[in-house]
ROBA-590772 format. One line per field, with one value per residue: x, y, z of N, C-alpha, C, O in turn; residue in one letter. Coordinates in Angstrom, 3 decimals. Layout:
npx = c(X | ...);
npy = c(Y | ...);
npz = c(Z | ...);
capx = c(X | ...);
capy = c(Y | ...);
capz = c(Z | ...);
cpx = c(X | ...);
cpy = c(Y | ...);
cpz = c(Z | ...);
opx = c(X | ...);
opy = c(Y | ...);
opz = c(Z | ...);
aa = c(a | ...);
***
This chain:
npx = c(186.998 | 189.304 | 192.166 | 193.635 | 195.926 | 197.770 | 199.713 | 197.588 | 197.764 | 195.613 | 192.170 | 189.420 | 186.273 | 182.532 | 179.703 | 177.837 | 176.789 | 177.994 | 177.150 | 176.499 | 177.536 | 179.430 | 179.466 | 179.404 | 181.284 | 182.070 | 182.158 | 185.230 | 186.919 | 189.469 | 192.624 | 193.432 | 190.744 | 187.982 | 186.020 | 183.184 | 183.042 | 181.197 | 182.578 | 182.887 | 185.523 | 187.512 | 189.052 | 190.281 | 190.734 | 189.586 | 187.504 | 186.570 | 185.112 | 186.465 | 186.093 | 183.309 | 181.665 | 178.264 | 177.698 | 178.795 | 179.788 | 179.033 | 177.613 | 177.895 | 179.348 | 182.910 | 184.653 | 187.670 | 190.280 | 191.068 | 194.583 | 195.691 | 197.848 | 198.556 | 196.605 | 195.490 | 192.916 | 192.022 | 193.061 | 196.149 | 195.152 | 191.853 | 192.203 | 193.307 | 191.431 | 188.857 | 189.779 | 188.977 | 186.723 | 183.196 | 180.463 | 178.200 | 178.709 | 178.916 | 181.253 | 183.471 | 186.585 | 189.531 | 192.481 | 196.468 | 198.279 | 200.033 | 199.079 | 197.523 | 196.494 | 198.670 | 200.242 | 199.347);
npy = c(-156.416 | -156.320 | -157.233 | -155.811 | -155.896 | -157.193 | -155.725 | -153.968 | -151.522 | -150.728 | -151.614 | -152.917 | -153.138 | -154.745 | -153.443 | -153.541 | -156.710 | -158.115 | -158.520 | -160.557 | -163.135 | -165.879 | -169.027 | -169.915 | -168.502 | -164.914 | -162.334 | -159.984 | -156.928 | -157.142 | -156.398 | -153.434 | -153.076 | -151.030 | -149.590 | -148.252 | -145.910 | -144.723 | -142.060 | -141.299 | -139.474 | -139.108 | -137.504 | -139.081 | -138.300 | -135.963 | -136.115 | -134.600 | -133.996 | -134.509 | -135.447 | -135.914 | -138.036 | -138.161 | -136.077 | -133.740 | -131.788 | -133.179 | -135.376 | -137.994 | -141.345 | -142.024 | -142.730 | -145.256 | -146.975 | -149.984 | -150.725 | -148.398 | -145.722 | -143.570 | -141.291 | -141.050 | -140.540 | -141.776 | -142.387 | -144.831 | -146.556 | -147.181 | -148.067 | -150.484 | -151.182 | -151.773 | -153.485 | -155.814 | -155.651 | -156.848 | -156.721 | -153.948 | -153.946 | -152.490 | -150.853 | -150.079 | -148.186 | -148.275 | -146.246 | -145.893 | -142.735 | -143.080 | -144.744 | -143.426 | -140.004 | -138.919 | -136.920 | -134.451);
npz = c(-94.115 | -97.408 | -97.765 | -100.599 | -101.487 | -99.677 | -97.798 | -96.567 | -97.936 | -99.756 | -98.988 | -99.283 | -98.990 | -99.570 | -99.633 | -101.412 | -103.185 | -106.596 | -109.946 | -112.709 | -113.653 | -115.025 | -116.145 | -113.479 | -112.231 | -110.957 | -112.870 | -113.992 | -114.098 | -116.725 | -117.906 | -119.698 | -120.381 | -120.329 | -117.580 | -115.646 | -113.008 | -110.073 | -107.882 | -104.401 | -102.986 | -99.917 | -97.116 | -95.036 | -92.204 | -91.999 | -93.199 | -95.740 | -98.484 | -101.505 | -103.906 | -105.896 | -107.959 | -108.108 | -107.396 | -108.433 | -111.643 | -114.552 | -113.179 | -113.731 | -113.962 | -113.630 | -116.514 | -116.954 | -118.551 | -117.575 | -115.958 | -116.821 | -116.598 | -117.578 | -118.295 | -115.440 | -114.344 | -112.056 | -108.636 | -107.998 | -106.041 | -106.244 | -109.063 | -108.480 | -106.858 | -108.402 | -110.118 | -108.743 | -108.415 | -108.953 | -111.361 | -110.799 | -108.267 | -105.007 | -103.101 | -100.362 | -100.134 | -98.546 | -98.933 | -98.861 | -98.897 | -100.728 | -102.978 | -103.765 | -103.739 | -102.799 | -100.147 | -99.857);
capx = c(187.792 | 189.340 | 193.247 | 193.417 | 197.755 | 198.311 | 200.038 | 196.877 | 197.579 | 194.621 | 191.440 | 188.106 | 184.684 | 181.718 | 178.482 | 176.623 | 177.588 | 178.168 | 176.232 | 177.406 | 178.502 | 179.948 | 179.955 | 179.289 | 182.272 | 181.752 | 183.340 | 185.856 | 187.497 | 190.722 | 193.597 | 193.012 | 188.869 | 187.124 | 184.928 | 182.420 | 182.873 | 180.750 | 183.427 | 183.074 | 186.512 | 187.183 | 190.088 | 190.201 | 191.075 | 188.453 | 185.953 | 186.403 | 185.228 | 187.223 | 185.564 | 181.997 | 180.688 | 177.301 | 176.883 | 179.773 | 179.789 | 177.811 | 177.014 | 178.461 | 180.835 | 184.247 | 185.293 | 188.789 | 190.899 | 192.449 | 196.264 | 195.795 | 198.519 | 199.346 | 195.839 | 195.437 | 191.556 | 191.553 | 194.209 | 196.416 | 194.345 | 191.129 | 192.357 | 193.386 | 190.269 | 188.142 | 189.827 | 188.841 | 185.414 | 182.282 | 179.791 | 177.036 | 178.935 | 179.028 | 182.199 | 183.900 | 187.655 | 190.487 | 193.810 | 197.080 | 198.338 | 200.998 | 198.726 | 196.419 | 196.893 | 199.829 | 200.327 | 198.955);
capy = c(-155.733 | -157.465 | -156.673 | -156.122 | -155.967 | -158.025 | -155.008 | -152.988 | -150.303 | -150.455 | -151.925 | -152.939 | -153.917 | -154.550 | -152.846 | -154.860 | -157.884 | -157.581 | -159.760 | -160.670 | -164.127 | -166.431 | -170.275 | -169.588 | -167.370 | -163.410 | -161.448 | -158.659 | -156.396 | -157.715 | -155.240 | -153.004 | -153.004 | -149.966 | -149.704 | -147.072 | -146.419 | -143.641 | -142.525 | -140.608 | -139.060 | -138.393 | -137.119 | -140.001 | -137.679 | -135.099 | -136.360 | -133.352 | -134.777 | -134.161 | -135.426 | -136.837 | -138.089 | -138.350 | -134.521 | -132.795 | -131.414 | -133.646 | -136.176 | -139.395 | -142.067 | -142.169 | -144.422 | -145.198 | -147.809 | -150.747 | -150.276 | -146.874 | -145.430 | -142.318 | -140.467 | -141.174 | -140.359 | -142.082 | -142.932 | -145.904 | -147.688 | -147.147 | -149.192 | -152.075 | -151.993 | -152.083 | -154.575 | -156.944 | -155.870 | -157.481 | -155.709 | -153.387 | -154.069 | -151.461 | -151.175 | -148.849 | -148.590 | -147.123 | -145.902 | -144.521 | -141.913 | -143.479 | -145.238 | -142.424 | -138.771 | -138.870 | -136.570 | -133.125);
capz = c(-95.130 | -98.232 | -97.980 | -101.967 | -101.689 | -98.605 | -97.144 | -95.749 | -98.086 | -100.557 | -98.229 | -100.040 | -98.138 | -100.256 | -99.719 | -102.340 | -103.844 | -107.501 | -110.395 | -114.008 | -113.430 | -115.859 | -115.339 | -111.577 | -111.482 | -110.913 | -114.038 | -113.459 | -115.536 | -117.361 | -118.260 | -120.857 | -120.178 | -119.374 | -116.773 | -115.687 | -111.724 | -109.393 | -106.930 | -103.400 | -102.435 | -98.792 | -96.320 | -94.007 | -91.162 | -91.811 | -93.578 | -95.932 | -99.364 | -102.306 | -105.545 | -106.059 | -109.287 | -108.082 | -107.059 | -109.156 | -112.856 | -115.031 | -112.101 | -114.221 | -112.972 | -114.493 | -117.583 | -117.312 | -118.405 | -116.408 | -116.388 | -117.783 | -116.135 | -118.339 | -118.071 | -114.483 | -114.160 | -111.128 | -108.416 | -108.809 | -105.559 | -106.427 | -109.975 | -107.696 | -106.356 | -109.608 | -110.876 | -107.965 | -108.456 | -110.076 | -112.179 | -110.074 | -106.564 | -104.480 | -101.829 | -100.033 | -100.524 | -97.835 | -99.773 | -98.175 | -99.804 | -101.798 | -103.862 | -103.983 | -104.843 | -102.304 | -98.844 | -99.341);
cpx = c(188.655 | 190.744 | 193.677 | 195.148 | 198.006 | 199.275 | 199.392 | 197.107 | 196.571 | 193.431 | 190.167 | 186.876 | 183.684 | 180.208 | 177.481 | 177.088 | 176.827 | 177.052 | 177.341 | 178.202 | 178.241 | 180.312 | 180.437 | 180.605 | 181.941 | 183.147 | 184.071 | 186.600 | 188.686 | 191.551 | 193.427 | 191.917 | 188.636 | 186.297 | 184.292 | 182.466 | 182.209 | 182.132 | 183.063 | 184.375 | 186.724 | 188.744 | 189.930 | 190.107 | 190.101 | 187.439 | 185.436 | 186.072 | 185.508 | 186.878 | 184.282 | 181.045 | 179.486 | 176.444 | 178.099 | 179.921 | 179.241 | 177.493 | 177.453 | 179.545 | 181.455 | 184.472 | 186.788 | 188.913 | 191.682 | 193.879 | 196.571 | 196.601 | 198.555 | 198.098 | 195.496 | 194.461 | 191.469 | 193.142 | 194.609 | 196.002 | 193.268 | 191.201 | 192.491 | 191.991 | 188.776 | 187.938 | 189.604 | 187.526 | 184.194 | 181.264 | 178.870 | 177.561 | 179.704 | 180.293 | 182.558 | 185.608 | 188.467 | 191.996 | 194.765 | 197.419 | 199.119 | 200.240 | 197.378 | 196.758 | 197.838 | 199.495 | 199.226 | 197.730);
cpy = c(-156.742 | -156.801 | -156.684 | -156.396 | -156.740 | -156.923 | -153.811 | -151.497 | -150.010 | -151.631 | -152.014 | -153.501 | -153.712 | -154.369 | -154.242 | -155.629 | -157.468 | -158.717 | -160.102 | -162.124 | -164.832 | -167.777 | -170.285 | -168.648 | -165.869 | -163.086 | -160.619 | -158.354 | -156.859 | -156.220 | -154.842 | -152.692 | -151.660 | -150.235 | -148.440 | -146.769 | -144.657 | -143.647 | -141.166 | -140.602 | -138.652 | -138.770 | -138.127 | -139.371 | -136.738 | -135.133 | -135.233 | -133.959 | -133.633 | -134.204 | -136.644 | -137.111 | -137.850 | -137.226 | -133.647 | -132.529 | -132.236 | -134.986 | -137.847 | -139.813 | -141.700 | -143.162 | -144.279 | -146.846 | -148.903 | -150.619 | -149.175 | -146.305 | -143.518 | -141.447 | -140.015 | -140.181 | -141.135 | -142.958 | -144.291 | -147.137 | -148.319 | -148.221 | -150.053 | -152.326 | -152.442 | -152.866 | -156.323 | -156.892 | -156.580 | -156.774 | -155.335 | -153.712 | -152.744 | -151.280 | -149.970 | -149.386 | -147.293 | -147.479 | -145.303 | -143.711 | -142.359 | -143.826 | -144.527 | -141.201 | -137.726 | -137.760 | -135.613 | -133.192);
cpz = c(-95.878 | -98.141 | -99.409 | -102.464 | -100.708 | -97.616 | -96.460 | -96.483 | -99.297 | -99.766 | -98.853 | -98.952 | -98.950 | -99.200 | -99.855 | -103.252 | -105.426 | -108.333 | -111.826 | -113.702 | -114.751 | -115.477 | -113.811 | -111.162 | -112.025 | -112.498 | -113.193 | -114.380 | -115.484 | -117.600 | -119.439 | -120.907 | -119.639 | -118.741 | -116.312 | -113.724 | -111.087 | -108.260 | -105.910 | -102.756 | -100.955 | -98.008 | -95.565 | -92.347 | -90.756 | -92.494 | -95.170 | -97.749 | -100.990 | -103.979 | -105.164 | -106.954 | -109.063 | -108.230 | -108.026 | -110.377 | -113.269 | -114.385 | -113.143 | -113.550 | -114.377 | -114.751 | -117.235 | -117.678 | -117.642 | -116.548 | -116.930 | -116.998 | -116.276 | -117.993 | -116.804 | -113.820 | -112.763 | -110.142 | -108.599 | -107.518 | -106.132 | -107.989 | -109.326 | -107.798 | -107.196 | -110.293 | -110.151 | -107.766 | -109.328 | -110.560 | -111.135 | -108.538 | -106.330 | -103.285 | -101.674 | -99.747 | -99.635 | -98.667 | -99.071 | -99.255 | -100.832 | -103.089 | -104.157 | -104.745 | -103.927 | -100.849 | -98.708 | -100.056);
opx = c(188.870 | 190.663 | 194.233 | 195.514 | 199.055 | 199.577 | 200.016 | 196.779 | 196.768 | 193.837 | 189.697 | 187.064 | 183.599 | 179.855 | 176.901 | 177.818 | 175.762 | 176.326 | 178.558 | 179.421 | 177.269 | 181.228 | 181.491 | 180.849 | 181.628 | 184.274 | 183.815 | 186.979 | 189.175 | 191.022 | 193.259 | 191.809 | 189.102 | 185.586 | 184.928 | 181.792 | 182.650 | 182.665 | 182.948 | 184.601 | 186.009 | 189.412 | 188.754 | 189.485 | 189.734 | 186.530 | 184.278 | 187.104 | 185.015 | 187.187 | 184.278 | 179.893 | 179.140 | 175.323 | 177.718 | 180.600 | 178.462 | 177.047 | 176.851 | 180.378 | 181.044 | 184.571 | 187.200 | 188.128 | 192.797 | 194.200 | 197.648 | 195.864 | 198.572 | 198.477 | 195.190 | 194.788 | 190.337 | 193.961 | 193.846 | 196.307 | 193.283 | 190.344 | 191.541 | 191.404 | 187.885 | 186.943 | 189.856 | 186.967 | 184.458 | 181.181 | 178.574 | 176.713 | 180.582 | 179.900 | 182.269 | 185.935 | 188.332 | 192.471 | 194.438 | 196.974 | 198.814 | 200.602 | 196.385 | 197.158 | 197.932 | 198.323 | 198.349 | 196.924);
opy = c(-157.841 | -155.615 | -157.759 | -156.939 | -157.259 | -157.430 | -152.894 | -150.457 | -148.930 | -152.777 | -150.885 | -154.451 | -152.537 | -155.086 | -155.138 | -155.187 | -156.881 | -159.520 | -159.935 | -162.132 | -164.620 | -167.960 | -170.575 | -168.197 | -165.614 | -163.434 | -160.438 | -159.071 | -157.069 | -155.119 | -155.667 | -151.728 | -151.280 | -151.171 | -147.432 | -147.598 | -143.602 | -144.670 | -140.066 | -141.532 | -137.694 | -139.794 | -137.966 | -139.946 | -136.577 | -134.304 | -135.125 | -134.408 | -132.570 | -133.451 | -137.693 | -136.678 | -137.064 | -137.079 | -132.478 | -133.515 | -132.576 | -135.812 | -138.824 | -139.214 | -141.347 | -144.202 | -143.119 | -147.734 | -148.701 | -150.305 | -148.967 | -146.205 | -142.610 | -140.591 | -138.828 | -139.285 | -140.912 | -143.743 | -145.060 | -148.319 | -149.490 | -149.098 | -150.819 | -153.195 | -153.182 | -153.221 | -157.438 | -157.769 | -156.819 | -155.790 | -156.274 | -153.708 | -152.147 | -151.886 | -148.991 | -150.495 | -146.075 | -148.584 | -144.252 | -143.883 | -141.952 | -143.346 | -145.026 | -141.150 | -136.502 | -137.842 | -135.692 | -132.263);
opz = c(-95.367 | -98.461 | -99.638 | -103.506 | -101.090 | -96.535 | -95.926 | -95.912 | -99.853 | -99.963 | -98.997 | -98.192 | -99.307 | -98.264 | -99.242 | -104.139 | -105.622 | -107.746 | -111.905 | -113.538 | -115.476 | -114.675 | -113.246 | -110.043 | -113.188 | -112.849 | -112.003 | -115.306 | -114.374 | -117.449 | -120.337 | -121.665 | -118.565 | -119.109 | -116.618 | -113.113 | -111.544 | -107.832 | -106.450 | -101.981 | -100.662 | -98.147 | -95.239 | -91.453 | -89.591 | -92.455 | -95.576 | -98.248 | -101.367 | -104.902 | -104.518 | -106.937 | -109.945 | -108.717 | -108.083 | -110.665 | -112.379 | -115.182 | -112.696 | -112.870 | -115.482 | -114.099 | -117.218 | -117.345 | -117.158 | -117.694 | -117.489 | -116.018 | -115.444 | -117.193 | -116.684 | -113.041 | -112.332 | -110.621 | -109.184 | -107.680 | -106.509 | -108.090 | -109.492 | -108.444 | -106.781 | -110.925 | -110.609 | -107.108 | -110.506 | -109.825 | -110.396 | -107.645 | -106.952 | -102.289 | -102.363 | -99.326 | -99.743 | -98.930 | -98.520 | -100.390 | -101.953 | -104.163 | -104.688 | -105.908 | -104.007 | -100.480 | -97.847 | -99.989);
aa = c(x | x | x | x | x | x | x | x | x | x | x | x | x | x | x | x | x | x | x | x | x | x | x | x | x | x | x | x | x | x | x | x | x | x | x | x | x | x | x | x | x | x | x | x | x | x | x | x | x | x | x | x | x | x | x | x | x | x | x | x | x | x | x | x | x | x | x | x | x | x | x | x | x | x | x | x | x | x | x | x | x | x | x | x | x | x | x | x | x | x | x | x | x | x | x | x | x | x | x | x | x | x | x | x);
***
C-alpha cells in the first residue's frame, strides 16, 4: 500500500500499472485537468457497496476536475488518489471517513 498523505488516511495499491509515459516518466494529472475515473464504492466494514459506475445509471466513469472542490463529484480522497495516478492504472484505494463522505 502507497501511503498517499503519510498519515494512513487515504491508502492506494495498484492493481495495474498505468502507461502514458513521458521522457521515461509516468504522466499524471496536474490541477485543474479532468480526468475520467470508473469508481467502486464500498463500506469497509460491510462490504455493502454504495456507488458503482460500472453497473449504475449510464455505466460511465466520472469526469471531474482535479482541485474541484465546489462540485464534489467525487470524495476529497479518492482526488488524492487520482492525482497520484497514471493513465489506464487500475488501484484500489482505502479512505477514512474524513476525507470521504464522512461517518454515516
Amino acid at each position: 500500500w502507497q501511503d498517499v498523505l503519510g498519515s494512513g488516511a487515504v491508502l492506494k495499491r495498484t492493481l495495474r500499472e498505468g502507461h502514458g509515459k513521458k521522457t521515461g516518466e509516468e504522466i499524471r494529472p496536474e490541477y485543474k485537468q479532468f480526468v475520467r475515473v470508473h469508481i467502486i464504492g464500498k463500506v469497509q466494514e460491510t462490504g455493502k457497496v454504495f456507488i458503482d459506475t460500472y453497473t449504475q445509471g449510464d455505466k460511465q466513469p466520472i469526469c471531474f476536475e482535479i482541485g474541484d472542490m465546489i462540485l464534489q463529484l467525487v470524495d476529497h480522497g479518492v482526488m488524492l488518489a487520482a492525482r497520484m495516478m497514471a493513465e489506464g492504472e487500475i488501484c484500489v484505494v482505502k479512505v477514512v471517513a474524513r476525507y470521504a463522505y464522512g461517518e454515516k
